[in-house]
Backbone and ligand atoms as CSV (ligand in chain L), in Angstrom:
chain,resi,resn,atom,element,x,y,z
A,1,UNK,N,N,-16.404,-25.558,2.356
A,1,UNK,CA,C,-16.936,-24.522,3.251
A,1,UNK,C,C,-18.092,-25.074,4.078
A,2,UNK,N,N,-17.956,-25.681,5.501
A,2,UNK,CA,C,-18.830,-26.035,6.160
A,2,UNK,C,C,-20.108,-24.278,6.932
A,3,UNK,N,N,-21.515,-25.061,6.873
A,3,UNK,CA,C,-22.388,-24.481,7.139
A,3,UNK,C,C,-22.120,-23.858,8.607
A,4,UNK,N,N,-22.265,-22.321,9.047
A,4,UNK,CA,C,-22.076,-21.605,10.173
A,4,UNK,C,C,-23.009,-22.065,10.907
A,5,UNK,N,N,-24.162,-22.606,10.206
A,5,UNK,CA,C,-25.426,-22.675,11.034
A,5,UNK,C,C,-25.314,-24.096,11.859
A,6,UNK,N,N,-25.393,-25.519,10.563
A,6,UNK,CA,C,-25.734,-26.471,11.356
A,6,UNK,C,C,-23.884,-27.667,10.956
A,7,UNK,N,N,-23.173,-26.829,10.956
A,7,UNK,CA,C,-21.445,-27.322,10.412
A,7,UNK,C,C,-21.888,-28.913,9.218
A,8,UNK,N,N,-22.822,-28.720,8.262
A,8,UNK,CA,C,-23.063,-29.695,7.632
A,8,UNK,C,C,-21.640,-29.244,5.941
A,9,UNK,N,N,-20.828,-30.116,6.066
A,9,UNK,CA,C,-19.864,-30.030,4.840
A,9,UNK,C,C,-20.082,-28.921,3.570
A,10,UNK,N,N,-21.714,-29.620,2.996
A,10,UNK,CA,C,-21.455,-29.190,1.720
A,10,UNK,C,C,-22.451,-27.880,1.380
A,11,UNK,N,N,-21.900,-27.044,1.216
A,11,UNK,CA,C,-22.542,-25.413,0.731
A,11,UNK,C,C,-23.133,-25.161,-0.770
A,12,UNK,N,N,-23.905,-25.036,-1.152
A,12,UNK,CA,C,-23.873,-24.489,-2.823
A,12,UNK,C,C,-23.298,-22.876,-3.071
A,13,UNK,N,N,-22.821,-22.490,-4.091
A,13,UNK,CA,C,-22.633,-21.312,-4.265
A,13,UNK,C,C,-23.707,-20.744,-4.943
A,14,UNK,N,N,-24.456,-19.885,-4.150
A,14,UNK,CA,C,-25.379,-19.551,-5.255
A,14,UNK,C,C,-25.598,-17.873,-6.014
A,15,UNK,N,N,-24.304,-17.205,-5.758
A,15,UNK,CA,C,-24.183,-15.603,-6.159
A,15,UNK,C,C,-22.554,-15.615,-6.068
A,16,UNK,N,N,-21.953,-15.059,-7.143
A,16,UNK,CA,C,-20.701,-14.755,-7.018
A,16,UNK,C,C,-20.517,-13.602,-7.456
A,17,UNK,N,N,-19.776,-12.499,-7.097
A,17,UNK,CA,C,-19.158,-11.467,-7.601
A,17,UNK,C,C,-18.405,-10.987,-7.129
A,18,UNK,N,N,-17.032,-10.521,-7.653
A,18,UNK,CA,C,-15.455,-9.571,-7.942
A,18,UNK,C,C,-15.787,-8.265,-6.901
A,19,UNK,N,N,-15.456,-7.990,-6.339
A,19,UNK,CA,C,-15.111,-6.338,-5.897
A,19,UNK,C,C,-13.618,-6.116,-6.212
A,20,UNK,N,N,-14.132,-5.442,-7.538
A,20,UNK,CA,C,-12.693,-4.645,-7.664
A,20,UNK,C,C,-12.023,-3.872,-6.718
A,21,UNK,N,N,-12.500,-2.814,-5.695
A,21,UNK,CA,C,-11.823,-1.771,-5.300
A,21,UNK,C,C,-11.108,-2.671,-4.230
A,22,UNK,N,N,-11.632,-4.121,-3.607
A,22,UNK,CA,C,-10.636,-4.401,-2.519
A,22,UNK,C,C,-10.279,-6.450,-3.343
A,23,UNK,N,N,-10.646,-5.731,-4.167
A,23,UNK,CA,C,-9.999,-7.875,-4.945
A,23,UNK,C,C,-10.385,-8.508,-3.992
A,24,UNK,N,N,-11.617,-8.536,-4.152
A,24,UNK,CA,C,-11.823,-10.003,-3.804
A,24,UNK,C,C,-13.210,-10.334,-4.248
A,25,UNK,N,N,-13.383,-11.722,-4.074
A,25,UNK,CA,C,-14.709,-11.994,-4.483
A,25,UNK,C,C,-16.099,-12.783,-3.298
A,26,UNK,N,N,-17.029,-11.889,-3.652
A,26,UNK,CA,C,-18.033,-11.634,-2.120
A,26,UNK,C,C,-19.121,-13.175,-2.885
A,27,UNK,N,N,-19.447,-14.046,-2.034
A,27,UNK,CA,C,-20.120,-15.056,-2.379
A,27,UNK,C,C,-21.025,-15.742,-1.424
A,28,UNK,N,N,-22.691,-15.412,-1.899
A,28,UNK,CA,C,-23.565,-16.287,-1.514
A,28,UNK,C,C,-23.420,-17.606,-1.477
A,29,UNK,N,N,-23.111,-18.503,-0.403
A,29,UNK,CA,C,-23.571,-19.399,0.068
A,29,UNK,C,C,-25.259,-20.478,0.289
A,30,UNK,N,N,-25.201,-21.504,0.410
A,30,UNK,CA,C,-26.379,-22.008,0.834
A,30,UNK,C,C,-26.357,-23.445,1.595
A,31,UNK,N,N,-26.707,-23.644,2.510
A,31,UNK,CA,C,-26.247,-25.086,3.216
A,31,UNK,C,C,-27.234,-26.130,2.367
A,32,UNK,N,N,-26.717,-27.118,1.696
A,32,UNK,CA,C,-27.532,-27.732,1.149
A,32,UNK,C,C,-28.629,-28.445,2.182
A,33,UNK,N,N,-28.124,-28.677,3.726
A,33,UNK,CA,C,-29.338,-29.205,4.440
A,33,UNK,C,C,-29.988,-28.248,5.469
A,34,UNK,N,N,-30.022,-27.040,5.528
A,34,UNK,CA,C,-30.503,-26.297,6.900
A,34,UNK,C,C,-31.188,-25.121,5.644
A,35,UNK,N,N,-30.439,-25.129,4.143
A,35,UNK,CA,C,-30.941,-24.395,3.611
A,35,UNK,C,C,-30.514,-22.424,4.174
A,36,UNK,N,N,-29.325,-22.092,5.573
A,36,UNK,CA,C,-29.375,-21.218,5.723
A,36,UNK,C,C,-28.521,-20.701,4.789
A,37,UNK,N,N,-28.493,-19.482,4.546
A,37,UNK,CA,C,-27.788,-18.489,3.599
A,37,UNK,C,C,-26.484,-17.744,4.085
A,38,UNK,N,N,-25.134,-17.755,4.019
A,38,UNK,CA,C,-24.467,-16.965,4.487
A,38,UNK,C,C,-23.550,-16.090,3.097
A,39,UNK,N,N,-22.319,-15.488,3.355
A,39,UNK,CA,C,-21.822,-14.529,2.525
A,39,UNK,C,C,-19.941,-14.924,2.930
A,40,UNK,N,N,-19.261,-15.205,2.219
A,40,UNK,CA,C,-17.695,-15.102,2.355
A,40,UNK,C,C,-16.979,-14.182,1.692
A,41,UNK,N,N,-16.015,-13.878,2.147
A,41,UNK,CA,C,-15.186,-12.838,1.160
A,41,UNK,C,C,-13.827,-13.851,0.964
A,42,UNK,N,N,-13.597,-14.303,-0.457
A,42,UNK,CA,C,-11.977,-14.559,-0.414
A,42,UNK,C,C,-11.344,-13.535,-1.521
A,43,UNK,N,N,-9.991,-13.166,-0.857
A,43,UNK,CA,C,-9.472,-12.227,-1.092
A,43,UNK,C,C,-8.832,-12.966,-2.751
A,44,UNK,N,N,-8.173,-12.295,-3.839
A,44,UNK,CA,C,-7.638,-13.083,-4.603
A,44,UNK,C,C,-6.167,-12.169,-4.855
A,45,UNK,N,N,-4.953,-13.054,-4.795
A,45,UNK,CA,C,-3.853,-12.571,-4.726
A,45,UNK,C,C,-3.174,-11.316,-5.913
A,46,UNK,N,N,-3.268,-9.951,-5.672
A,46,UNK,CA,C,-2.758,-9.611,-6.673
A,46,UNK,C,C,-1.691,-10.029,-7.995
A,47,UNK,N,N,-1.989,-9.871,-9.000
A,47,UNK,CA,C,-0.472,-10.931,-9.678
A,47,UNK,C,C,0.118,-9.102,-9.692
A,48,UNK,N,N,1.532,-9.728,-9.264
A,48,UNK,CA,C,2.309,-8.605,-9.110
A,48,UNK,C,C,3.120,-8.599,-10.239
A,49,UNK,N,N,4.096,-7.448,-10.645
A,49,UNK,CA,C,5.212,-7.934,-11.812
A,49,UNK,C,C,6.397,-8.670,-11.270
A,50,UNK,N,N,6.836,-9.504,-12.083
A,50,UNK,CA,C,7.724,-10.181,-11.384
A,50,UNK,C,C,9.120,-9.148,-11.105
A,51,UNK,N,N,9.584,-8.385,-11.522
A,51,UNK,CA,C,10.808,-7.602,-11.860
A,51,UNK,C,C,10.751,-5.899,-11.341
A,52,UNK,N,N,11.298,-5.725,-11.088
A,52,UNK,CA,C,11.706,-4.028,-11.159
A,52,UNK,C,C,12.931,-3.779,-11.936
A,53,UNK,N,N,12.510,-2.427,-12.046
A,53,UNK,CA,C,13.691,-2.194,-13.098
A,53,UNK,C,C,14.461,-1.043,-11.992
A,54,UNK,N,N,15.326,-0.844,-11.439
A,54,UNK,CA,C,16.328,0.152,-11.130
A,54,UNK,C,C,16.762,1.360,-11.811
A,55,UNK,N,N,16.771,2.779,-11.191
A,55,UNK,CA,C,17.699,3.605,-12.183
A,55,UNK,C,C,18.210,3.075,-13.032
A,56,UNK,N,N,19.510,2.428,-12.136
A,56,UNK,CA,C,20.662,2.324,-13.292
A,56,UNK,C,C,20.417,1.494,-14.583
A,57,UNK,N,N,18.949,1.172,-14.860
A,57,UNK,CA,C,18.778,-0.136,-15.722
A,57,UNK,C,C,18.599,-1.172,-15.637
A,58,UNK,N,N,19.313,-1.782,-14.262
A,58,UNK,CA,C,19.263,-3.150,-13.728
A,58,UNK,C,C,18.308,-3.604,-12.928
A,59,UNK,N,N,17.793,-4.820,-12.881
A,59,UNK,CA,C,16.727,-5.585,-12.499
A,59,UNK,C,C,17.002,-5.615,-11.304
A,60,UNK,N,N,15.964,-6.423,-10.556
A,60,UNK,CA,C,15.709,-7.305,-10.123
A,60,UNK,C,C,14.455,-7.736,-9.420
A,61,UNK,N,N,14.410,-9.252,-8.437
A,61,UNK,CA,C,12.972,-9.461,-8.399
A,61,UNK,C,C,12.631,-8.838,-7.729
A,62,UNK,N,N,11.155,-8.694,-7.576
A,62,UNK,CA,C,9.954,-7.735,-7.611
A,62,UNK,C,C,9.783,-8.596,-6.020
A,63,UNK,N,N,9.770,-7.806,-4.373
A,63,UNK,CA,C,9.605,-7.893,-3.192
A,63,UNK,C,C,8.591,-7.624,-2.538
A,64,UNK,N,N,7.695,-8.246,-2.448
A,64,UNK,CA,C,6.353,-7.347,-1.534
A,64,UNK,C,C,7.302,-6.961,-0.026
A,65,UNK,N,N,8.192,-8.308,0.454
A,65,UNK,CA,C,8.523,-7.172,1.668
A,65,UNK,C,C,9.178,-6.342,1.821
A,66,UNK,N,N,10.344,-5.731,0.618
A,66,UNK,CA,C,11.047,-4.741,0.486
A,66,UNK,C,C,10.162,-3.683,-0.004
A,67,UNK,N,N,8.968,-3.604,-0.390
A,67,UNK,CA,C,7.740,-2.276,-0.620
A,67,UNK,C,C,7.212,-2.391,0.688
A,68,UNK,N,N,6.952,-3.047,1.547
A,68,UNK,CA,C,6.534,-3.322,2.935
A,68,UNK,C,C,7.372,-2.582,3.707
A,69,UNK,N,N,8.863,-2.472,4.064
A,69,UNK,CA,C,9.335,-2.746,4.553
A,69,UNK,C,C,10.000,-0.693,4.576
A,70,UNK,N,N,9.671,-0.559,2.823
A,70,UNK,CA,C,10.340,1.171,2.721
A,70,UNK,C,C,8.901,2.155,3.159
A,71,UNK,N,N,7.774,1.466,3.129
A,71,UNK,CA,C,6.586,2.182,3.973
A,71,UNK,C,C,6.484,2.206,5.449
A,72,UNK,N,N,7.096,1.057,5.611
A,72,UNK,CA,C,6.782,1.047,7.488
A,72,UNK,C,C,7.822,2.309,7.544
A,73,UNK,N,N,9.038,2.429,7.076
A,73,UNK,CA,C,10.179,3.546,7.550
A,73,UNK,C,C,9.893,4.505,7.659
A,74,UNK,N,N,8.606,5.083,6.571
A,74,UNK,CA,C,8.153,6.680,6.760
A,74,UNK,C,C,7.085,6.560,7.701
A,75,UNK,N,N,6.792,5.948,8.451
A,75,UNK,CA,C,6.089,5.483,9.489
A,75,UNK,C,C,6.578,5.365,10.719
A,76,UNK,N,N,7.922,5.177,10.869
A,76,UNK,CA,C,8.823,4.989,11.870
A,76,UNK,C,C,8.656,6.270,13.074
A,77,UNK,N,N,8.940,7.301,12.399
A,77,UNK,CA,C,8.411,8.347,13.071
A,77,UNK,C,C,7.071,8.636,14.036
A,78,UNK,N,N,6.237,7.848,13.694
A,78,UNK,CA,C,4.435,8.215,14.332
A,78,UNK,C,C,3.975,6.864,15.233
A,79,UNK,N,N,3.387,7.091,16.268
A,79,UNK,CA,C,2.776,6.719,17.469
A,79,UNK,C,C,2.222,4.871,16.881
A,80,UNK,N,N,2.903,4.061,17.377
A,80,UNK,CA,C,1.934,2.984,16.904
A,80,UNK,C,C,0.460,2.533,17.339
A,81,UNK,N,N,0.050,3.152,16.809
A,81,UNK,CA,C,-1.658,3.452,17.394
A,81,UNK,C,C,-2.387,1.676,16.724
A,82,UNK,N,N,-2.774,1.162,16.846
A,82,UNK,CA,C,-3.298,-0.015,16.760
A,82,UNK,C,C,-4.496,0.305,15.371
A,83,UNK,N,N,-5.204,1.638,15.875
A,83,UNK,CA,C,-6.313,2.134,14.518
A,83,UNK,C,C,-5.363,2.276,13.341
A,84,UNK,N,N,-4.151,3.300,13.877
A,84,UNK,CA,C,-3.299,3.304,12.503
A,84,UNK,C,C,-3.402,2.108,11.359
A,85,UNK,N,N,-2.618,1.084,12.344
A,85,UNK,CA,C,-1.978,0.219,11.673
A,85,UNK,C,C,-2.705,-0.197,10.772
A,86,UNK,N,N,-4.584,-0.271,11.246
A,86,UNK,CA,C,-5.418,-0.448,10.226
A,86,UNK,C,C,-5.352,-0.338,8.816
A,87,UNK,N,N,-5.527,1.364,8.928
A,87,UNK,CA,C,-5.003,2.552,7.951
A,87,UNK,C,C,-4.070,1.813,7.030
A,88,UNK,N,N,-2.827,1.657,7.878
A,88,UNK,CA,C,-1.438,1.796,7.055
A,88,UNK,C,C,-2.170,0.018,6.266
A,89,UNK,N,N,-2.072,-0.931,6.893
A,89,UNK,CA,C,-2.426,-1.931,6.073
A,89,UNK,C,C,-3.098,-2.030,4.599
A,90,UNK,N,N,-4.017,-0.847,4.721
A,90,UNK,CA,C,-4.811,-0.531,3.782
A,90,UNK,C,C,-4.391,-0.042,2.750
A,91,UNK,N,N,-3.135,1.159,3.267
A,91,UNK,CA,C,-2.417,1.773,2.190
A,91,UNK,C,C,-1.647,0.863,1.562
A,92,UNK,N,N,-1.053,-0.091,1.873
A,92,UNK,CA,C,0.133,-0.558,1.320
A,92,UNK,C,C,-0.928,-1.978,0.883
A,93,UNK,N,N,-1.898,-2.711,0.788
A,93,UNK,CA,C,-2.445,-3.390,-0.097
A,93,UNK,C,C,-3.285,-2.432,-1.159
A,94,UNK,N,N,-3.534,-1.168,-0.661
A,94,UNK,CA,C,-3.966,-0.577,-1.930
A,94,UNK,C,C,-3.005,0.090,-3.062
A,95,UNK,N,N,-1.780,-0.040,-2.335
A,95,UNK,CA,C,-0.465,0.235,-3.601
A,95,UNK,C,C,-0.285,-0.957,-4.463
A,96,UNK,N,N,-0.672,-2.231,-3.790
A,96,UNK,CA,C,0.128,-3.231,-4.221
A,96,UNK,C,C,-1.284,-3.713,-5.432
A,97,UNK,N,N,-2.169,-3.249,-5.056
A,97,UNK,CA,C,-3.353,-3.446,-6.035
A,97,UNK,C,C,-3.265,-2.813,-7.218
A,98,UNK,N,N,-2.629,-1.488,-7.022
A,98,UNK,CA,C,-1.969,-0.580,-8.098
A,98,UNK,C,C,-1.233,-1.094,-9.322
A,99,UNK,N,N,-0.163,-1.693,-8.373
A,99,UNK,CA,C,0.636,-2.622,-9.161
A,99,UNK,C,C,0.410,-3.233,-9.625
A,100,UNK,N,N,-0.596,-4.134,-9.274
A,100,UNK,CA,C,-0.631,-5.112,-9.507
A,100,UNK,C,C,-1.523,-5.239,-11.763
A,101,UNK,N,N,-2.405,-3.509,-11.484
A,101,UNK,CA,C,-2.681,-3.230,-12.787
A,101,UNK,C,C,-1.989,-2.696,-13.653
A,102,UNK,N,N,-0.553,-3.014,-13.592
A,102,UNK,CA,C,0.687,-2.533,-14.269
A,102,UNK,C,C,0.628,-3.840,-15.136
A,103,UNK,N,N,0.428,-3.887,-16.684
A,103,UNK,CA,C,0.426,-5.303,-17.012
A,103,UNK,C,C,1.902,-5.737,-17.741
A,104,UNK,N,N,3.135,-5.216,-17.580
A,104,UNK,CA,C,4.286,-5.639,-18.612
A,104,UNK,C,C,4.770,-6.339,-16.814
A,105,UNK,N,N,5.365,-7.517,-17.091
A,105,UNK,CA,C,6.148,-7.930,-16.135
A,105,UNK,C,C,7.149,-7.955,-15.087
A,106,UNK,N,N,7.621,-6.529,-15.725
A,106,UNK,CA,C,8.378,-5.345,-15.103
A,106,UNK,C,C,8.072,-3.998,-14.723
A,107,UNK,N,N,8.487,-3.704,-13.633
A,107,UNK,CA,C,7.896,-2.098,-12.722
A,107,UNK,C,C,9.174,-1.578,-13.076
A,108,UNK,N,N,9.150,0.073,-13.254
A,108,UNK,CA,C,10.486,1.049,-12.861
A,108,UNK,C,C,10.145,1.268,-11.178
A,109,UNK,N,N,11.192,1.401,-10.603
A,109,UNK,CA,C,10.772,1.976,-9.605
A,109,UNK,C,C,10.482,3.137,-9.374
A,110,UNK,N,N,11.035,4.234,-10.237
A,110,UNK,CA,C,10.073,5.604,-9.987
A,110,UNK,C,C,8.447,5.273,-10.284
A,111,UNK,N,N,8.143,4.545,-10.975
A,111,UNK,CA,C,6.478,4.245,-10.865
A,111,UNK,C,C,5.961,3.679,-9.717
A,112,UNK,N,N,6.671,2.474,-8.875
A,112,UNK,CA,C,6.474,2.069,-7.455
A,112,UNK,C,C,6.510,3.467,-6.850
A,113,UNK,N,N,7.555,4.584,-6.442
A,113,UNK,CA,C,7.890,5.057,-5.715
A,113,UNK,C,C,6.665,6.307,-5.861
A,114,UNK,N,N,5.861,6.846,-7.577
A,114,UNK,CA,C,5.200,7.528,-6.964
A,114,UNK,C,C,3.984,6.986,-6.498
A,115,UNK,N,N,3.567,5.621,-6.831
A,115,UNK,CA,C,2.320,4.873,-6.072
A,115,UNK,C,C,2.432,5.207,-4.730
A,116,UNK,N,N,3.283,4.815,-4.046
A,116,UNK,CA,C,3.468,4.859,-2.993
A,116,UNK,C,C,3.261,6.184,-2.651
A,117,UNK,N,N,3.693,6.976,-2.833
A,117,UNK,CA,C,4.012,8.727,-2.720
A,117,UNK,C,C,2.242,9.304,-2.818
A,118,UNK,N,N,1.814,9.088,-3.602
A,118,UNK,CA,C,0.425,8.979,-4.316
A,118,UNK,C,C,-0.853,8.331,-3.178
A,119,UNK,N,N,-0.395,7.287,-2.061
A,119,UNK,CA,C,-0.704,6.993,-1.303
A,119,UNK,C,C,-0.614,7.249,0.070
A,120,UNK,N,N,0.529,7.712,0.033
A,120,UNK,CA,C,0.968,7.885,1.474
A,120,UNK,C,C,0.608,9.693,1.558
A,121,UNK,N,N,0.573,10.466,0.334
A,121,UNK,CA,C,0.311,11.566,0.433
A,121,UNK,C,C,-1.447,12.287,0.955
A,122,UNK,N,N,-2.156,11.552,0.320
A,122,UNK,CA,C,-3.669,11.771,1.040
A,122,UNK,C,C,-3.973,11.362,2.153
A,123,UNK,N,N,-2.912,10.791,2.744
A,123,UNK,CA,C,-3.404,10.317,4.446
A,123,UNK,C,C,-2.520,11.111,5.523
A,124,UNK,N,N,-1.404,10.855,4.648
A,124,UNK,CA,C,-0.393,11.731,5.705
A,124,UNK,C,C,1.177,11.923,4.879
A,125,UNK,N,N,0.948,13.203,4.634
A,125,UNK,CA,C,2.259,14.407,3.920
A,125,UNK,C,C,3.193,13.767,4.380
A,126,UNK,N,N,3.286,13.711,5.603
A,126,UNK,CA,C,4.578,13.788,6.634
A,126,UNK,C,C,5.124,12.418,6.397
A,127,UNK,N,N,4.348,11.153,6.186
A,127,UNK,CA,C,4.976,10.209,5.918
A,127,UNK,C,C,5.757,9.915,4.191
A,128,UNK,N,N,4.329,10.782,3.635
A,128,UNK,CA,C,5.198,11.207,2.206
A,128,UNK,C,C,6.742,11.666,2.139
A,129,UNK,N,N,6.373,12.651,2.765
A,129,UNK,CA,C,7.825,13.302,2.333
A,129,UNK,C,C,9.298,12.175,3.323
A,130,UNK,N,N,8.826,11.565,4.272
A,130,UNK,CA,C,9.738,10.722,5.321
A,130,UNK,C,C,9.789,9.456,3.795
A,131,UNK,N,N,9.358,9.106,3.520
A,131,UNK,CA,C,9.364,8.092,2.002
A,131,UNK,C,C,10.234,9.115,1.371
A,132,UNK,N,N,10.014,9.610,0.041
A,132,UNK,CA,C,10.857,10.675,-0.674
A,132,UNK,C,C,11.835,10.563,-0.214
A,133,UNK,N,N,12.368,11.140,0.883
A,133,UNK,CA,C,13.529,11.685,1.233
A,133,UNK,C,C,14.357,10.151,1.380
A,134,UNK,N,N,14.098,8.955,1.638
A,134,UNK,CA,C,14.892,8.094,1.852
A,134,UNK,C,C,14.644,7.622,0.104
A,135,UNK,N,N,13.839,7.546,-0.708
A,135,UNK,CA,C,13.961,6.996,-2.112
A,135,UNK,C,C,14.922,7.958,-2.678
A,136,UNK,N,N,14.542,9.055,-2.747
A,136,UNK,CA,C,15.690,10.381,-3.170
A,136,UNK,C,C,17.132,10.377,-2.429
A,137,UNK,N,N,17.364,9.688,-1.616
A,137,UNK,CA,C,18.503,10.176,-0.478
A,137,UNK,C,C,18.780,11.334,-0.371
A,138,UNK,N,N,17.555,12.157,0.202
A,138,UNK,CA,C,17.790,13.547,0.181
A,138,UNK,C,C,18.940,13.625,1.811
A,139,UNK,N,N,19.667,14.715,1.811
A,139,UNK,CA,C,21.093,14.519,2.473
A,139,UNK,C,C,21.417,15.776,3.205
A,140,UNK,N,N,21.326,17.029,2.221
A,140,UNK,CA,C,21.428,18.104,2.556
A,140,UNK,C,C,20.222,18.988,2.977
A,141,UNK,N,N,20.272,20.528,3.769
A,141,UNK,CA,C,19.002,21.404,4.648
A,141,UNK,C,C,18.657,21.448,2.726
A,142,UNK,N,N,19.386,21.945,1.784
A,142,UNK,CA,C,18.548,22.181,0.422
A,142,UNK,C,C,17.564,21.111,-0.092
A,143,UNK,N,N,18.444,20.041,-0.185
A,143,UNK,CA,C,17.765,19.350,-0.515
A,143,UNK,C,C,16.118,18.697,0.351
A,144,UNK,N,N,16.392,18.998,1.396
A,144,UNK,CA,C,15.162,19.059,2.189
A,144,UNK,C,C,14.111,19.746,1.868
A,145,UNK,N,N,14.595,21.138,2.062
A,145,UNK,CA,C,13.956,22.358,1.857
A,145,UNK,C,C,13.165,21.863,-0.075
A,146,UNK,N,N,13.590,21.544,-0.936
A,146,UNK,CA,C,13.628,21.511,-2.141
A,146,UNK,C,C,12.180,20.476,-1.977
A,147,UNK,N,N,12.848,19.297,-1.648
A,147,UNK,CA,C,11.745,17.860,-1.131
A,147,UNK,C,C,10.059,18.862,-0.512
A,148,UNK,N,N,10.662,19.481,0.480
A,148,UNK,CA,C,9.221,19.843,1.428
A,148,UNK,C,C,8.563,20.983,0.347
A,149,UNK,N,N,9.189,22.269,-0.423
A,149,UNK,CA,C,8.455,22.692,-1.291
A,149,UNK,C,C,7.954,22.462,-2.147
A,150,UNK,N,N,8.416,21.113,-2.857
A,150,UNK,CA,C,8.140,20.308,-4.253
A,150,UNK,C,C,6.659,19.269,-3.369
A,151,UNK,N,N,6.490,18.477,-2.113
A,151,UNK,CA,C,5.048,18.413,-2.014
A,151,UNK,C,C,4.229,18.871,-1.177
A,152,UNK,N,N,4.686,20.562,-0.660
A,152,UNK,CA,C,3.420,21.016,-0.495
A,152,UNK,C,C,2.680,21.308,-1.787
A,153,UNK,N,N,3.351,21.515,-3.041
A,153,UNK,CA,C,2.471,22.004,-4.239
A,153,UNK,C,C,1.935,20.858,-4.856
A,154,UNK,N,N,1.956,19.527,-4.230
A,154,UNK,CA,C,1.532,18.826,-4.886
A,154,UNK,C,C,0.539,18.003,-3.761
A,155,UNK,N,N,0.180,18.791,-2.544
A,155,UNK,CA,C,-0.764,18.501,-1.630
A,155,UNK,C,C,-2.098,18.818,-2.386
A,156,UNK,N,N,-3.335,18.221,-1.917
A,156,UNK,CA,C,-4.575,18.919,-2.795
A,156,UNK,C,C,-5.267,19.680,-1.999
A,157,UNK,N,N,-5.570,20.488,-2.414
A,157,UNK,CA,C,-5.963,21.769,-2.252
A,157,UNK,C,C,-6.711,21.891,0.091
A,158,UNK,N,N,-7.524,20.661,-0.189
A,158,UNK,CA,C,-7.751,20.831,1.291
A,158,UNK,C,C,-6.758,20.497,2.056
A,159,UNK,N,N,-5.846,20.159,1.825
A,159,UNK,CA,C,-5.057,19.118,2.936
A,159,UNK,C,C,-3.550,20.083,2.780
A,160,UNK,N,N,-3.819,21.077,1.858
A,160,UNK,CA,C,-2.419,22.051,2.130
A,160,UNK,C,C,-2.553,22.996,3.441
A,161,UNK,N,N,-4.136,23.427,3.582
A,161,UNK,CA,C,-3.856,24.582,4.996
A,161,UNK,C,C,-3.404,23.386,6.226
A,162,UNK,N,N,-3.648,22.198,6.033
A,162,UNK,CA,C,-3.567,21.370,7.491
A,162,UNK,C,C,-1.410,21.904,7.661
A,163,UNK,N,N,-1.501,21.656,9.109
A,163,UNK,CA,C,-0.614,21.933,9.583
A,163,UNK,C,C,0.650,20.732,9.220
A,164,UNK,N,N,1.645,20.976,8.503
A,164,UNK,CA,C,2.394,19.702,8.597
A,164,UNK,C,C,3.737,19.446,9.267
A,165,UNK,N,N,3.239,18.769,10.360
A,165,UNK,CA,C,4.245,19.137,11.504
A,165,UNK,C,C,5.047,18.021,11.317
A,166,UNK,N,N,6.489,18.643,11.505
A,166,UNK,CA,C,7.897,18.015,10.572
A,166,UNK,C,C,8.842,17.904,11.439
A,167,UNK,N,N,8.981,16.893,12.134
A,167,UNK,CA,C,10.160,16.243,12.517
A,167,UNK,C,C,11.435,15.864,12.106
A,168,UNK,N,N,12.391,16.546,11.793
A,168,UNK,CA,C,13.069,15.088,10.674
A,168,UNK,C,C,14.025,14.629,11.745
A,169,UNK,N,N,14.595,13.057,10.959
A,169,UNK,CA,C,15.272,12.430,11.954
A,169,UNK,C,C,16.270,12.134,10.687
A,170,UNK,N,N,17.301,12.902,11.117
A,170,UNK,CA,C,18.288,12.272,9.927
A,170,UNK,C,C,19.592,11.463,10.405
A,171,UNK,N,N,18.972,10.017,10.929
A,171,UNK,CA,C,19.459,8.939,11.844
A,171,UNK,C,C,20.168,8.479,10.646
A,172,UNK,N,N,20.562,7.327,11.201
A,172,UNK,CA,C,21.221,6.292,9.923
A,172,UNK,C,C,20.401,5.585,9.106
A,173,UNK,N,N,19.364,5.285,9.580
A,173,UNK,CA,C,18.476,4.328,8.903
A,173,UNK,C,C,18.082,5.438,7.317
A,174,UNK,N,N,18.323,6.686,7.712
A,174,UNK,CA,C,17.380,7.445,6.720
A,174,UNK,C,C,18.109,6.890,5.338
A,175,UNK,N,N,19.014,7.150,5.760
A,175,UNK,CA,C,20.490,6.259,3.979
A,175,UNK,C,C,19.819,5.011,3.481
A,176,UNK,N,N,18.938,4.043,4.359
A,176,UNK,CA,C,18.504,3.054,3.581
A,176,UNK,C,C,17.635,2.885,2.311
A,177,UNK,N,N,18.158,1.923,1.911
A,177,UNK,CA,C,17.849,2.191,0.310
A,177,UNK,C,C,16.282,1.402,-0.066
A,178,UNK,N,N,15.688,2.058,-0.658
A,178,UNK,CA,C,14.306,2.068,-0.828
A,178,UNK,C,C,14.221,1.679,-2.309
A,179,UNK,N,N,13.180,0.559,-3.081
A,179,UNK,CA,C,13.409,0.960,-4.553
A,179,UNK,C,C,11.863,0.743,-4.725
L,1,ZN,ZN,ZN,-26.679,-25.896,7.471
């Protein structure tokens, strides 16, 4: 880690500590010749489980971009706002941090699916339930109807009067399979 101040090679470490809530670890610096002081953050890689387990019983390996990939979809729907994306980044390394305190080597995916659900629900319902409905393959107006009454009751208490304005798009993509 070369010095910001005078780019001299060698730094001492002289403070280290963990932040749990975003993993990583925040560290005092010191240039051994200018003597200035700076601060780094390196992030440290969640250990994820290697495996999921499927309904039906059956495995397989454990995808950060297939959990990547079933969040952007309930997302598909909303404005790509550049602040969002912030947001959304946040959500989906703070699921994967989740996971990552799952300690048997294997996930079910109904436990992925309510992390996710669990996440995507305090920021935005609408992407909740756009998730759900493709993990559930919800198909039919009941089963919709069933989906949208099952999480308004599980909205918290402030975020149920907000308005939750519901689009659905029941394109092809919605059939894709999410685990
Ligand atoms: Zn220096």
């Amino acid at each position: 880690m070369r010095c910001p101040q005078c780019n001299h090679p060698d730094t001492r470490v002289v403070d280290s500590r963990h932040t749990a809530t975003q993993n990583r670890v925040r560290r005092r610096r010191e240039c051994e010749r200018c003597k200035q002081r700076f601060t780094t953050y390196e992030s440290i890689p969640p250990r994820l489980p290697s495996e999921v387990i499927k309904r039906d019983g059956s495995t397989e390996a454990f995808q950060t971009e297939k959990l990547h990939r079933s969040m952007r979809l309930a997302w598909r729907n909303f404005a790509d706002d550049p602040s969002e994306q912030d947001k959304r980044d946040r959500l989906y390394q703070g699921v994967l941090e989740h996971i990552s305190r799952h300690l048997e080597s294997a996930i079910g995916t109904e436990v992925i699916a309510n992390l996710v659900k669990d996440a995507l629900r305090q920021h935005d319902p609408t992407a909740c339930i756009l998730y759900a409905s493709v993990h559930e393959k919800v198909r039919s107006f009941a089963q919709w109807q069933n989906l949208i009454n099952r999480e308004k009751n599980e909205l918290p208490p402030g975020a149920r009067k907000q308005q939750m304005n519901f689009e659905l798009n029941l394109g092809e993509d919605s059939a894709e399979e999410s685990s």
